[in-house]
N, C-alpha and C positions, 0 to 999 in steps of 0.2 A: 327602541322599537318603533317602527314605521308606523303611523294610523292608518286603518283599514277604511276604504272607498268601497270594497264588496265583496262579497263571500259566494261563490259561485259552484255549486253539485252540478255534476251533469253524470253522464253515461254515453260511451260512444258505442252503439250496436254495432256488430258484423252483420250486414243485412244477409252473406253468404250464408254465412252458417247459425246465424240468430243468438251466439256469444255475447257479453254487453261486458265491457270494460267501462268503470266507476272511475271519476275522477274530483278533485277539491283542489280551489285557489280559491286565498285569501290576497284580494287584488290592494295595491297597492297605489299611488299616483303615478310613479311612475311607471308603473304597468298599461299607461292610454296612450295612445296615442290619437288627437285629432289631425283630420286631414279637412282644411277648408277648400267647400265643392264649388265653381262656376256653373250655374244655372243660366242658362240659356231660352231664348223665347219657344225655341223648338220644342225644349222636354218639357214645358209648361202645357205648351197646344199639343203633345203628345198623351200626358197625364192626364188632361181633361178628358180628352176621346175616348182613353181607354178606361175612366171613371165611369162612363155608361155601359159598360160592357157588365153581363150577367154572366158569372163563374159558374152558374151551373146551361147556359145555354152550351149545346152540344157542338156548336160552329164557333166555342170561344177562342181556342189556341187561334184558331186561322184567322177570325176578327182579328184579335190582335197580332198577327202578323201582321196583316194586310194594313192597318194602321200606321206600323213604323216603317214600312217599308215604304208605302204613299209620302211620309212626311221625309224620307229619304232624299227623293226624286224632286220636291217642291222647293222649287228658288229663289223664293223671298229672303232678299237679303234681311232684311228686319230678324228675320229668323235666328239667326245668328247672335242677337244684343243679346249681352250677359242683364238678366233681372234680378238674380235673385242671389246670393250665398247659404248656401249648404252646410253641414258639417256632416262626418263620418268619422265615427268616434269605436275605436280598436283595441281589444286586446287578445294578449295573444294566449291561447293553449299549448300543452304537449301536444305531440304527436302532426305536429305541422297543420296545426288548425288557430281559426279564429274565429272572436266574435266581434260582428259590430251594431252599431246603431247609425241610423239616420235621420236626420231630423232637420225639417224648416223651422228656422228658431223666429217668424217674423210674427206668429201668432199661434193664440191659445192651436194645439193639433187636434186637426181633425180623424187624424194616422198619422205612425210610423214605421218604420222599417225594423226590420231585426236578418242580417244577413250572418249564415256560415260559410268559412272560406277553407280552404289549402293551401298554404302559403308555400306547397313546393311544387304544385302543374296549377295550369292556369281552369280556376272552378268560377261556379254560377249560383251566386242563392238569393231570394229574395222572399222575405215573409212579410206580410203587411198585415196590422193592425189596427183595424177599426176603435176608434172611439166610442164605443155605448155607451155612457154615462160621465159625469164628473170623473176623473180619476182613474177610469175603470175602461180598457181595449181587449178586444175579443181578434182572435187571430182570423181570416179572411178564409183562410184553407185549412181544413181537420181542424182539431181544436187547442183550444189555450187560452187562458185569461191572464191579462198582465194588469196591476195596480200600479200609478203613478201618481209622483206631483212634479209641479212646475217652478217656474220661478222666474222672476225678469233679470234677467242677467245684460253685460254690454252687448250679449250678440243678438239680445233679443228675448224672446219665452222661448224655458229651454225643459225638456226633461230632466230634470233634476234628482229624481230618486223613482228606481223601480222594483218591484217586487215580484217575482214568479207566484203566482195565487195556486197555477194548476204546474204540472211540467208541460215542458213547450219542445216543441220539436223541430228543429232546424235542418231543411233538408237539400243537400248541394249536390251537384252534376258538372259534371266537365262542360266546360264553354263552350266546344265545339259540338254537344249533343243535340238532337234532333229537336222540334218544337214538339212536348207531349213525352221526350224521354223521360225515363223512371230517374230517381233518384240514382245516386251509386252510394252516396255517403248522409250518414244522422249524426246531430249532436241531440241530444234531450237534454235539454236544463231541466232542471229539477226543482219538483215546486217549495217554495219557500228561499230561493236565491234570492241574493240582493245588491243591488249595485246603486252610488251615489254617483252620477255619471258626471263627470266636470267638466268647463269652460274652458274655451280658447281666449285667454285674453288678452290683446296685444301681444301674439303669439306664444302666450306661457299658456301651458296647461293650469286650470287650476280650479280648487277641490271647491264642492258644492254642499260636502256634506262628508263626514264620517261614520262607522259604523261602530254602535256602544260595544264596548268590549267588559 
């Protein structure tokens, strides 16, 4: 028997007709996939600009349009030097869905990402987690609380073990949707999920933690 890296509840609502189909995996290692991300100067002086931005000012979709599309158009080549290494850390659901993680493993995080996807048209998600306290990140948009610890691993400080405190809602749109479109698709993890997320190491995946069975 395999050892478990994470035990994952969610629920995929029908936003049409408000139905909720329940789901359960008992994640496995080889259930992750990592994918190491090139960071460039660009998305750095991008994230900063759009770090000022207030989610609830009423001109914020268009701010931050107008931000990336400005850095678009801007031709400093310096722009271009890769700074940083990434990681996006995957697994996959029924029903042609996924979840991933993102994370700057260069220091303690200040946030991280939690994306839902469709791995059969091409979709858009991104949820971002603030850090409030030691351990403890509050979801940016509606709500959620996720618990975490760290660890120093060779790629750096990395998330290491997370816990669903509340259920978390993950909400994806087609790529091609407008700026301000509604969702089309939810996943809800469910509170009390848990995942040991592992390392890329010298390109092996590999496990950071287990789950007591």
């Amino acid at each position: 028997m395999n050892p478990l890296i994470g035990v994952i509840d969610w629920v995929f609502p029908d936003l049409a007709s408000g139905c909720e189909t329940p789901g359960h995996l008992e994640l496995t290692l080889d259930c992750v996939e990592i994918i190491p991300i090139e960071v460039r100067r660009r998305d750095k002086v991008r994230n900063e600009r759009l770090r000022h931005l207030t989610p609830a000012d009423p001109e914020f979709m268009q701010k931050m349009t107008e931000i990336v599309q400005q850095l678009e158009t801007e031709t400093d080549p310096s722009l271009n030097e890769v700074v940083e290494v990434m990681y996006k850390k995957t697994f996959l659901l029924p029903n042609d869905t996924s979840i991933s993680l993102g994370e700057d493993p260069k220091e303690e995080p200040r946030g991280f990402g939690l994306c839902a996807d469709r791995t059969d048209i091409d979709t858009f998600s991104w949820e971002w987690f603030n850090v409030k306290s030691t351990g403890q990140a509050e979801k940016l948009h509606e709500t959620g609380t996720i618990s975490f610890e760290t660890a120093k691993t060779p790629c750096g400080v990395e998330i290491t073990h997370m816990i669903f405190e509340t259920d978390v809602s993950l909400r994806i749109k087609r790529s091609d949707a407008g700026v301000g479109a509604k969702p089309e698709w939810r996943i809800n993890v469910l509170q009390g999920s848990e995942i040991y997320w592992p390392s890329l190491v010298d390109g092996t995946v590999t496990p950071n933690g287990f789950i007591a069975r």
